[in-house]
N, C-alpha and C positions, 0 to 999 in steps of 0.2 A: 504493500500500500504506500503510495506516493503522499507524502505529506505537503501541503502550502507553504512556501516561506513565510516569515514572519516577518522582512525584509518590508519595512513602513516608508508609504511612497516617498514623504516628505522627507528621509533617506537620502534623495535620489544625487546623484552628484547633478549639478547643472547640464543640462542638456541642451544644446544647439538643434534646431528641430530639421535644417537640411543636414545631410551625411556631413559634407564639406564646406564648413564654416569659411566668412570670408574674411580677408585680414579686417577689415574696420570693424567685425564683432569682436577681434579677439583682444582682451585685458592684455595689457606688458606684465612679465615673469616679475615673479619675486626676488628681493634682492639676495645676493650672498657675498660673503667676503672673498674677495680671492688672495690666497695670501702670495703669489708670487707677484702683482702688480700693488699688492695694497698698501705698502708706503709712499706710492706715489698719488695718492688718492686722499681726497679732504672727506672728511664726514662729519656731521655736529649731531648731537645728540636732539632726539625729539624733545617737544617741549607738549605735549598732547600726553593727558594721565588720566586713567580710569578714577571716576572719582570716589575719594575716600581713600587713594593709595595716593600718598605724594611722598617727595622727596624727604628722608631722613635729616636729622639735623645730625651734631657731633663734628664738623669741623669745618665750618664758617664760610663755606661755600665758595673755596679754593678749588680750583681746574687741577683734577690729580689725571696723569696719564700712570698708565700701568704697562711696564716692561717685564718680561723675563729670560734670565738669564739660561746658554743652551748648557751651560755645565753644571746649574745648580737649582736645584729644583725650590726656589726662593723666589719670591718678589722684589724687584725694585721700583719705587712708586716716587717718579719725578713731581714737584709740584711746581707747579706754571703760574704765575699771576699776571703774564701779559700776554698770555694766547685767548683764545676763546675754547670753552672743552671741546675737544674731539679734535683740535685742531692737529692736523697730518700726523691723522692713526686711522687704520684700519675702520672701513666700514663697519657697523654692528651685525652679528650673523642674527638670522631671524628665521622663525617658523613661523609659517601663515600670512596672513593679512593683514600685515600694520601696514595700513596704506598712507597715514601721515609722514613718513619714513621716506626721506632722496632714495635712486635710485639711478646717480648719474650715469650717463656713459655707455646707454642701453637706447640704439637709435631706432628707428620707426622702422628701416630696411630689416636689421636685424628682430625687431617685432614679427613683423611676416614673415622670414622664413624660421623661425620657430618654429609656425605652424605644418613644415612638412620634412618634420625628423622623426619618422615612423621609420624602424629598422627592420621590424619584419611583423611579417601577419600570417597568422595560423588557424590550423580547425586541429580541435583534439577530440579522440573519440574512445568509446570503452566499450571494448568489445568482451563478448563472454569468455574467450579463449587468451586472446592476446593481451586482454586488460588495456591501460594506457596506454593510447600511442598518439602520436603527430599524423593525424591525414594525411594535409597539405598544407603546405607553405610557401611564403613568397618573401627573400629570395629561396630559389630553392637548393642552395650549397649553405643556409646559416646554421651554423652551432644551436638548437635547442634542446640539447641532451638536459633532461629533466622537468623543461616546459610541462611536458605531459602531466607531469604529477601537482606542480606548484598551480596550473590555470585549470584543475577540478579535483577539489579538495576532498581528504579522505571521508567518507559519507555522506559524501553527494546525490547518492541513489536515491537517500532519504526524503528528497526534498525535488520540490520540481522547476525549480530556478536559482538562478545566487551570480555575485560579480567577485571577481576578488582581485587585489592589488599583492604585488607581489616584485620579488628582486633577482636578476638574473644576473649575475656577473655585476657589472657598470650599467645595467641594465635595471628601469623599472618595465612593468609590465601591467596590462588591465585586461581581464579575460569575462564573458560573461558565459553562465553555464546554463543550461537547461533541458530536461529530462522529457520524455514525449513516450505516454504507452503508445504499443505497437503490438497489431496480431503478427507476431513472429516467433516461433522457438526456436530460431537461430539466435536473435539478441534477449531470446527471454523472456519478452512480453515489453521490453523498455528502450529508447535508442537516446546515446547520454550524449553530449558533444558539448564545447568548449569551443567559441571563437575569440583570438586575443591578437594583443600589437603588446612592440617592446618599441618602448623608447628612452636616449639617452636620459631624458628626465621624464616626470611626471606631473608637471605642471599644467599641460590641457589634457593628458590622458582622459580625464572626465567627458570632455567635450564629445566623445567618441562611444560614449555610454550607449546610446540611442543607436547607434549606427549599430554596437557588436550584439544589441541587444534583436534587433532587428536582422540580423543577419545568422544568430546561432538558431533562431524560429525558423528562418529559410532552409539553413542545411539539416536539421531535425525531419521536414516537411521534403527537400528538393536533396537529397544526400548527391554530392558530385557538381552543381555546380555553382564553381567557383569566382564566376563573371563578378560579380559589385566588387569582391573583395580583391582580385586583380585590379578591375579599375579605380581603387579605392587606396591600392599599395603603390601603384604608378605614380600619383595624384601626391603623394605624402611622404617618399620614398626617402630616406638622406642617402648618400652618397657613401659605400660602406668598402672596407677592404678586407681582406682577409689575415691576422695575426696568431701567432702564439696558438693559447687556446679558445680563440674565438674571434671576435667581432671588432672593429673599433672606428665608429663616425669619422669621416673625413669631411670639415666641414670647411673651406675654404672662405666663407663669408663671414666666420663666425668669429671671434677671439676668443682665447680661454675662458674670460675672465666673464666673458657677456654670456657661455655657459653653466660655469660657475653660480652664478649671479640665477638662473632658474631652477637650481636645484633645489629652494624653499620654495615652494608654491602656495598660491593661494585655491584652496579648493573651495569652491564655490556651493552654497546648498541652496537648491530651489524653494524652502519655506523658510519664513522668520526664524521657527523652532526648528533650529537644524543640529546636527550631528553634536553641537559645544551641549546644547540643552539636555539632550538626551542622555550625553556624557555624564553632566551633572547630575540628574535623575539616577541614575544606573548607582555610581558609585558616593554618590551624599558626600558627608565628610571625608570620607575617603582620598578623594580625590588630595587634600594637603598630603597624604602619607604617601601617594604616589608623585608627587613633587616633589618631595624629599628625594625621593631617591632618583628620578630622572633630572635634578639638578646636581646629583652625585655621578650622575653618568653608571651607574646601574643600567645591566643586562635584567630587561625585564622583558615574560615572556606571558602570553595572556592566550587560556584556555577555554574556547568553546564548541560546542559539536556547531555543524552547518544550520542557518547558514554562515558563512564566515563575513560576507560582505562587511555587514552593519558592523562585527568586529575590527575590520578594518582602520573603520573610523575611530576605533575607540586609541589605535594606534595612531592613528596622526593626533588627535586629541594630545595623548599623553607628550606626545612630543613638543605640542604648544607652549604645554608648562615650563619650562628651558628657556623662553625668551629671553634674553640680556643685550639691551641696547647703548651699554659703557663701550667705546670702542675698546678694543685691547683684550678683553674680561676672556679668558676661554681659549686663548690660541694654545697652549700647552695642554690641555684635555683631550683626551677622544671627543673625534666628533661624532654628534649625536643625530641620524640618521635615520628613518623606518625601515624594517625590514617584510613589514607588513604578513603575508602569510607564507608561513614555512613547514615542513614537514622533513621526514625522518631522511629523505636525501639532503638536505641541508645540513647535514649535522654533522660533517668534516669542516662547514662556513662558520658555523655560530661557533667552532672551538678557536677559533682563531680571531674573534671578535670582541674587543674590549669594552665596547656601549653599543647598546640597540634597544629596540622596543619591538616585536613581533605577534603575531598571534597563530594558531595553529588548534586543527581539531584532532591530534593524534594524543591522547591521554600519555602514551608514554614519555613522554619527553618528562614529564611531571619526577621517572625516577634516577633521569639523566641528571642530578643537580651541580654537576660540574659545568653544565654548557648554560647554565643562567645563576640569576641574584635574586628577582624578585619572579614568584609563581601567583598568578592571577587566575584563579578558578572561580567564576559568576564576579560575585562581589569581594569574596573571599581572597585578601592579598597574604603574602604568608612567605618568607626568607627561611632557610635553612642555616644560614650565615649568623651567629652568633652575634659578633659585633654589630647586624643593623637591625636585633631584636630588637632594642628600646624604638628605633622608629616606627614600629607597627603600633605604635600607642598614641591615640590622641592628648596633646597636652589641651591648655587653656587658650592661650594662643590659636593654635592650631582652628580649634571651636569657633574660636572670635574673628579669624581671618574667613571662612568659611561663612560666618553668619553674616559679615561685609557683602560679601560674594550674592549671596542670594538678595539681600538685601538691592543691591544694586540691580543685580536682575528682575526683582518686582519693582523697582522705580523705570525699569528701561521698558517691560511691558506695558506698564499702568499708562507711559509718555505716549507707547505706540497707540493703545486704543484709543485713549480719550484724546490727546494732541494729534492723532496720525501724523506723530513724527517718527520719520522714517530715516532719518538720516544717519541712525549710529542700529546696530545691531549685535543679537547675543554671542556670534562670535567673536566681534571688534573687542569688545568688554570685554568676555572669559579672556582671551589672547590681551589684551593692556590691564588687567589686572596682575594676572602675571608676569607680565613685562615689569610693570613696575614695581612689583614686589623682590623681585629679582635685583633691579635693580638698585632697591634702597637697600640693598644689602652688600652687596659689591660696593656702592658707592663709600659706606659708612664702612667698611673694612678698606678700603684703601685710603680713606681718610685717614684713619685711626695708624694704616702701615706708615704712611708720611708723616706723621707728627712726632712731636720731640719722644714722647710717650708710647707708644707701639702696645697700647695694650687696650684687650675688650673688658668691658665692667658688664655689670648685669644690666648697669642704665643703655649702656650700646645694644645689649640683646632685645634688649625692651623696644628702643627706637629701632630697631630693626625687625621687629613683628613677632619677634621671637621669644620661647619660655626662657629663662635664664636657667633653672635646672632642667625640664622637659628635652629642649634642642642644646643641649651640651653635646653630646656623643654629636648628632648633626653638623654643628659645627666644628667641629674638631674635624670629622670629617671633611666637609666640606675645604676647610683652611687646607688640607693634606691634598687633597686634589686639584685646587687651584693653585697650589706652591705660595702661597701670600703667610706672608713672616709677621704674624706677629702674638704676641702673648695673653692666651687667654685668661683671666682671673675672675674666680666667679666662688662667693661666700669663704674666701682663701684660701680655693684649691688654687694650683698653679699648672697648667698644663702650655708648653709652646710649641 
C-alpha cells in the first residue's frame, strides 16, 4: 500500500511556472567570501537588526578587525579608530537571505549565465531485479556513480512522491521522485523513477522544481522518452570536461570569486509561513541547543523515514543559525556547508568531514557514532560526546532568547494581517535574529580580546545573551574553535 506524502504545498521551493525561466525573473546569487580575492575587496558591516537583538555594549564602540595567525591557533585583534568597521576585510560569509547585505562585483552578464550551469540530467529507476540504476543521462560519458541511491531515498516505495537535495562530489543536486501503480508482475504492481540535475551550486536549483516534477509524471506514464529533458539539458548545459575522478565546470565567463559568491543561496518559499516557520514549530526551544552546536561547527546529522524532502529544509534551516556578518569572524573554522540527504554510500565522505549538517532515512547511521556529533531523531537531539552533554540543556537565557524569537514572530504576523505589511518576512527575521545574535557575540569577544584587560566577566556573558554558568562549557568551547585568546572568569573559576 502506497502511502500520501505528507510533503505541505506551502513547502514548495518557489516555482517559475515556464520550464525555462528568463534572465529578468531570475534574483542575483547570494553573496560568499572568496578568500583568494578577498583582501582586495571592501565590505562594511550591515547596519539592519532584527528587532530586540542589537549590538552588545563592553567596549565603547571601537572598529576591532580580527586577524589570525597561520602558526598559532590565537587571535590577534587590531583596533582601528580611523577606519570605518569592515574597512578592507573580507566580505561577511552568509546563509540565506540577508538581502540588506552588498554584494559587489556580481555583474548583470554574469547574473544570466548562472542560469545555465546545469551539468547533467538524469532519470533513475528501481527495478525488481537490478534495484537502483541510472536510465539515462545527458551528458552521457558523466561520472554519476551513486546518483542512483542519493536522488531516491531508502523507502521510497512507501510513499508516492518526495524531492530531495543532495551532494555529489562539488556537486549539488535536486531530484524529484514518484511512484505510479502498475498492472505488471515484472515491476511488481509499482514503477519508481527519479528525474534530477547537478549543478555546480544550488542556488536556482529550486527554480527547476516544476519542471523535474512534471517530467518524473511523464516518464512514470511515457517510460523512454526522453525529448523535454534533452531539450531542456541543451538549453542549460555548462561547459564540462573531463578530470580525475569526475567532472569539473569550465566556465570561461565566470571568475572564481563570482562562483564562490553563489554558493549561499537564497531559497525562496512560495507562502508567508514557509520552511523558517515550520522549522520553529517542529523543534520549539530546541532550536537555541541546535545553534549551539552548529555555531561550534558540529557534524550534525538528522533522522527521518521518507518523505525526506521537507527534511531537507530543516537542513538549510539549521545552517541559517551560523550567520556572522563581522568580517574576519570564521576564516580559521570549517566551513559550514549542507550536505543535505545522505545514505550509507556516503559514509567513506562524512569520515572525512569536519562540519556539516545532513539528513538521511537509513536508521543505521544512528550506531555509526564516529561519522557524527549531534543525532537528530523527530524532535529528539541527543550527543554521544560527553563534553557537549551540558549543551542539551536548556538554560534561562537560552528560554529568554527563544521567547524574543517568537515574540517577534507574532509582532511580524499580527503587522502582516492587520497593516498588510509585507515588506519584511519570517524568514528575513528567523535569519537576522541570528545574525545578530551571533554577532553581539563575536563583536563583545573581540572587544574584550583588544582591550588592556582580555578577560570575560559574567556581566560580558550576560551582554552577550548568555547564562554565565549555563553557557560556560559553550563558551569555552566556542573561544577553542575560533582560536580568540582571551580569559574566561566566571564566580572565580579561571579557565583561558
Amino acid at each position: 500500500m502506497v502511502e500520501q506524502s505528507d510533503r505541505a504545498p506551502l513547502l514548495d521551493w518557489e516555482e517559475t511556472p515556464p520550464p525555462y525561466p528568463s534572465p529578468a525573473a531570475q534574483p542575483p546569487p547570494e553573496p560568499q567570501r572568496d578568500h583568494g580575492a578577498a583582501a582586495a575587496e571592501k565590505s562594511s558591516q550591515p547596519t539592519s537588526a532584527a528587532p530586540g537583538a542589537g549590538r552588545s555594549g563592553g567596549g565603547g564602540g571601537v572598529p576591532t578587525a580580527v586577524t589570525y595567525s597561520p602558526t598559532r591557533n590565537r587571535t590577534a585583534v587590531v583596533v582601528s579608530r580611523d577606519k570605518p568597521p569592515g574597512c578592507g576585510f573580507d566580505r561577511p560569509e552568509l546563509f540565506g537571505p540577508a538581502r540588506g547585505l552588498p554584494f559587489p562585483g556580481i555583474t548583470a552578464r554574469e547574473q544570466r549565465e548562472e542560469r545555465d550551469q546545469i551539468v547533467a540530467v538524469f532519470v533513475v529507476t528501481f527495478g525488481s531485479r537490478s534495484g537502483n540504476m541510472v536510465e539515462w543521462c545527458m551528458p552521457h560519458d558523466v561520472n554519476l556513480d551513486g546518483v542512483e541511491f542519493k536522488s531516491m531515498a531508502s523507502g521510497s516505495h512507501r510513499i508516492s512522491s518526495d524531492f530531495i537535495y543532495f551532494r555529489k562530489g562539488s556537486y549539488f543536486g535536486l531530484a524529484c521522485f514518484a511512484n505510479m501503480p502498475v498492472e505488471s508482475e515484472l515491476e511488481r504492481g509499482a514503477r519508481m523513477k527519479s528525474v534530477g540535475i547537478l549543478s555546480p551550486s544550488y542556488t536556482l536549483l529550486y527554480r527547476y522544481m516544476h519542471f523535474l516534477e512534471n517530467q518524473v509524471r511523464h516518464q512514470l506514464q511515457c517510460p523512454g522518452q526522453y525529448s523535454p529533458l534533452e531539450a531542456f539539458y541543451e538549453d542549460k548545459k555548462a561547459v564540462l570536461h573531463p578530470t580525475g575522478n569526475g567532472l569539473v565546470t569550465s566556465l570561461p565567463t565566470w571568475t572564481l570569486a563570482s562562483i564562490n559568491r553563489c554558493m549561499h543561496p537564497e531559497m525562496k518559499i512560495t507562502h508567508p509561513a514557509g520552511c523558517m516557520s515550520q522549522f520553529m514549530q517542529f523543534f520549539g526551544e530546541q532550536i537555541m541547543v541546535l545553534w549551539k552546536f552548529v555555531l561550534l561547527r558540529k557534524r550534525l546529522l538528522i533522522f527521518s523515514p521518507p518523505p525526506i524532502g521537507v527534511v531537507c529544509y530543516r537542513v538549510y534551516c539549521c545552517c541559517c543559525l551560523a550567520n556572522v556578518s563581522i568580517p574576519g569572524i570564521g576564516v580559521s573554522v570549517p566551513e559550514l556547508r549542507p550536505f543535505f540527504y545522505v545514505n550509507i554510500a556516503d559514509i567513506s565522505v562524512l569520515e572525512t568531514e569536519l562540519s556539516y549538517v545532513a539528513c538521511t532515512t537509513e536508521k543505521i547511521f544512528e550506531d555509526k557514532k564516529e561519522l557524527y556529533d549531534v543525532y537528530i531523531d523527530n524532535q529528539n537531539v541527543k550527543t554521544h560526546r560527553s563534553r557537549l552533554q551540558p549543551l542539551l540543556r536548556l538554560n534561562a537565557a537560552d528560554k529568554e532568547k527563544y521567547r524574543k524569537l517568537s515574540e517577534q514572530r507574532q509582532m511580524l504576523l499580527y503587522s502582516q494581517e492587520v497593516d498588510e505589511d509585507c515588506t519584511a518576512n519570517e524568514e528575513d527575521l528567523f535569519i537576522l535574529f541570528f545574525m545578530e545574535l551571533n554577532n553581539r557575540i563575536f563583536q563583545t569577544l573581540c572587544e574584550v580580546a583588544g582591550s588592556a584587560d582580555p578577560t570575560i566577566t559574567a556581566d560580558h556573558m550576560r551582554a552577550m545573551g548568555l547564562d554565565p554558568q549555563g553557557d560556560r562549557s559553550f563558551l569555552e568551547d566556542l573561544l577553542e574553535v575560533y582560536g580568540i585568546d582571551v580569559t574566561l572568569v566566571i564566580d572565580n573559576l579561571c579557565c583561558s
